[in-house]
C-alpha positions, 0 to 999 in steps of 0.5 A: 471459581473461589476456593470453597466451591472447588473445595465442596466440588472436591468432598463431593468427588468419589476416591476412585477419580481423585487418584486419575488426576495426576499429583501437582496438576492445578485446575485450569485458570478461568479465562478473562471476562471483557465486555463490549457496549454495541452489538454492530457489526464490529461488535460481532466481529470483535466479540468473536475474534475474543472468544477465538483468543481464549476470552469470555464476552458479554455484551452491553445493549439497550435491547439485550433480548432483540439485539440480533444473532451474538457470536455463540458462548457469548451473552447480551445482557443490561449496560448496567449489568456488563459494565459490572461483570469486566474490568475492560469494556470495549465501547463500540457504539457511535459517539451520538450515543454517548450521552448515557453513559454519563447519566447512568454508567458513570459509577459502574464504570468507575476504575475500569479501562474503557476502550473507544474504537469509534472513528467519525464520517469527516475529519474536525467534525467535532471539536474534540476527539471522540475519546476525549469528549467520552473520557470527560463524560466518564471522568473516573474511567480510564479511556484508551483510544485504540482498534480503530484503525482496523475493520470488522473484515479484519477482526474476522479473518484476523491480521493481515500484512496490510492491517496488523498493527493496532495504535493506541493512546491514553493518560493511564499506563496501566490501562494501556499496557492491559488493551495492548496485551489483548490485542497482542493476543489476538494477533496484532502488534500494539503501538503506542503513540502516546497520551490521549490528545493523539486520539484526534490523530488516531481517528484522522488515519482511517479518513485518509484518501490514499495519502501515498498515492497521491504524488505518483497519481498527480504526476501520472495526471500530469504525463497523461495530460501533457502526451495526450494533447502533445499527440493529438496536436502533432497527429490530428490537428496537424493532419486536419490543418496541413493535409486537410484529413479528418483522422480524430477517430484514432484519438480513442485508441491509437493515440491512447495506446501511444500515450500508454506505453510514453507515461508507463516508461517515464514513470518506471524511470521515475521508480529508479532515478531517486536511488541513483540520485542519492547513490551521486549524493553520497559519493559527493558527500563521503558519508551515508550519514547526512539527510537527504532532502525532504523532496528526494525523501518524499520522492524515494518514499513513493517509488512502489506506488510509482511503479504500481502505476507504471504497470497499469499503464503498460496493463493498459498498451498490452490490451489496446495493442491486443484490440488493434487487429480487429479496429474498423480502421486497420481490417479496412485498410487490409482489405483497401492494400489487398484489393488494390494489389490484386487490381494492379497484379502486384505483390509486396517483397519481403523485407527481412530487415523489417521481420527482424525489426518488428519481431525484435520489437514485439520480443523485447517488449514481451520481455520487459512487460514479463518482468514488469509483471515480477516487479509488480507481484514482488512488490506485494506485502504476502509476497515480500514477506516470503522473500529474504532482504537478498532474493527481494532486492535481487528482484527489485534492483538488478530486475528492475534496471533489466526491466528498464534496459528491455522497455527502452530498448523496445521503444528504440526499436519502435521509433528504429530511424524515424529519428532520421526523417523530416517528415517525423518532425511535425510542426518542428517537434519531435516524436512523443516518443522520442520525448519518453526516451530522455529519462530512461536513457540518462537513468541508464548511463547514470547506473552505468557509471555506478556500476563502474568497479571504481565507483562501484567500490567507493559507493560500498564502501560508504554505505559500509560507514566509511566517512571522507574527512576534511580535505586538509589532512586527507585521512579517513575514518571507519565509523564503528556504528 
């Protein structure tokens, strides 16, 4: 509002409501004006987490008078008109349609700051990025490449643990800083990744597949593959070629849930084994200060997917164990052993020792697959982020070495002295189980040595910045970083 309307405003008002407003009080600021070409979906939802954030918006459209239902207190008018009305234009249109805007936007959008959200359905689609190409187009405007890394549902229901944080690029720094200021009040973090020749990379993030799921699903592949067929050989082919019976219908679900629990254990290892690896290679180096190598980086960097996927496969043994009391198979096997005793006037003896196996076995396994799930639903960014450092490592480093300890024990207690007997080495090969036992078990004496007050100790003590020197002088040395 200009000073001679709020003077004309102030002659107009009566004496007796002029003393009500208290002395030094100014009249409120007007909000911001920001525009947005593109009345989409994410246009909607951007314009309407605006006004939510105390801004004014108008939108630019072609058909500003049959453009669909607009956020209310916003209007649709001309492009020619928005662009005139902010000094920030976010454009929100694809970049098929960006060729008006050279023909007849130029000029109004001359000075201004122009934000491209737009992102591409493939990855070197065009040869250009989309917000280099639009800053050639509009020359005189300063282009700022950020919000594309977020989605209309975000912009509804506002930052989320997994969608807070808004990058951005471009040449001005002033133009920046003012797209970062906006989006820092509509809740997220702004980060800047520099000038606008990062666009290209910005627009690559949305297209990517999973990129920190890939190495634990390959290896979950990987184990699936290799157990299956290692199973199937050992039990079906052997069964078909050796005793000449056709048992290949347990391939759907007895063999399945042998593979299940295998692959869920090996990989819950896996989760564990690189920070023992690296606590071995500081204790060997003296120092915390020396780089990892990039594998063990990498392998370090993907252990909660690890162990995500660990839990789905022991998802997965719970529920097939759940359906194996009403297979085909085993209630024709109950009915076959109850008639045949009930013909021979014979009964089976209680094996104590036997009750005591299965219920340890079923007990343990309950155990594990309980903190299995903690592990899982800590693992959660809203969950997390409710935890402080001490009760979130608690859970996922001294809980999950437990959680180890239970699963392993239960698969020793599932394979109890078969280990023992000729007839559970098929083909001279061992039991797939067996197999899954190694990494579990040398990750447990490996932590076992760590926890050793010695080891222990020196471990902490390292981690704290203490370095070993040179072997000649035998001195140490307290880093004071």
């Amino acid at each position: 509002m200009s000073a001679d309307r709020l003077s004309s405003v102030s002659e107009e008002v009566k004496p007796e409501s002029v003393s009500l407003r208290p002395l030094g009080t100014a009249a409120a600021p007007e909000q911001e004006l920001l525009c947005i070409f593109g009345t989409g979906d994410f246009g909607r939802s951007l314009g309407q987490r605006l006004l939510q954030s105390g801004y004014r918006v108008v939108y630019g459209s072609r058909r500003p008078h049959s453009c669909g239902p607009l956020p209310q207190g916003t209007q649709a008018m001309s492009h020619e008109a928005a662009a005139q009305s902010a000094s920030l234009v976010f454009m929100c249109i694809h970049r098929e349609h960006y060729d008006f805007l050279e023909t007849t936007l130029a000029p109004q959008l001359k000075g201004k700051v122009v934000v491209d959200v737009s992102n591409n359905l493939k990855k070197n689609l065009y040869p250009e990025a989309n917000a280099e190409y639009l800053q050639r187009l509009i020359p005189g405007a300063h282009v700022v490449k950020a919000f594309n890394t977020l989605s209309a549902w975000a912009l509804q229901n506002g930052p989320s643990d997994a969608n807070r944080q808004v990058y951005l690029c471009g040449n001005d720094a002033e133009a920046k800083q003012a797209v970062a200021e906006v989006a820092t009040k509509l809740g997220f973090t702004a980060l800047d990744k520099g000038s606008l020749s990062a666009a290209g990379e910005l627009e690559d993030f949305p297209l990517q597949l999973f990129p920190e799921w890939r190495l634990p699903l390959r290896v979950a592949v990987g184990l699936t593959a290799f157990f299956f067929f290692y199973v199937v050989i050992r039990d079906v082919v052997f069964a078909y070629v050796v005793q000449g019976k056709d048992i290949s219908f347990r391939i759907m679900v007895s063999l399945a849930n042998k593979v299940f629990p295998i692959v869920s254990l090996i990989m819950l290892s896996l989760c564990y084994l690189p920070g023992v690896i690296a606590a071995f290679l500081q204790l060997y180096r003296g120092t915390k200060y020396r780089r990892f190598a990039h594998w063990l980086d990498r392998w370090m960097l993907c252990r909660k997917q690890l162990g995500l996927v660990a839990l789905g496969f022991a998802f997965l043994h719970v529920l097939y164990t759940l359906v194996i009391p009403i297979r085909y198979y085993v209630r024709f096997k109950i009915a076959a052993n109850t008639i045949s005793q009930i013909r021979e006037n014979r009964t089976s003896v209680f094996d104590n020792t036997s009750a005591w196996r299965t219920d340890s076995y079923y007990s343990i396994g309950m155990l594990g697959f309980g903190l299995y799930l903690l592990l899982g639903i800590t693992s959660l960014p809203s969950v997390s982020n409710a935890l402080s450092w001490r009760e979130f490592n608690f859970i996922q480093s001294k809980l999950g070495y437990l959680t180890v300890f239970f699963c392993t024990f239960h698969t020793y207690l599932y394979g109890w002295d078969k280990f023992l007997r000729i007839s559970s080495y098929k083909w001279y090969t061992p039991p797939a189980h067996m197999l899954s036992l190694v990494l579990p078990s040398v990750l447990i004496v490996l932590k076992l040595l760590l926890l050793l007050p010695c080891v222990d100790r020196s471990l902490t003590r390292i981690r704290q910045g203490w370095e070993r020197t040179d072997a000649e002088d035998g001195s140490e040395k307290a880093l004071l970083t």
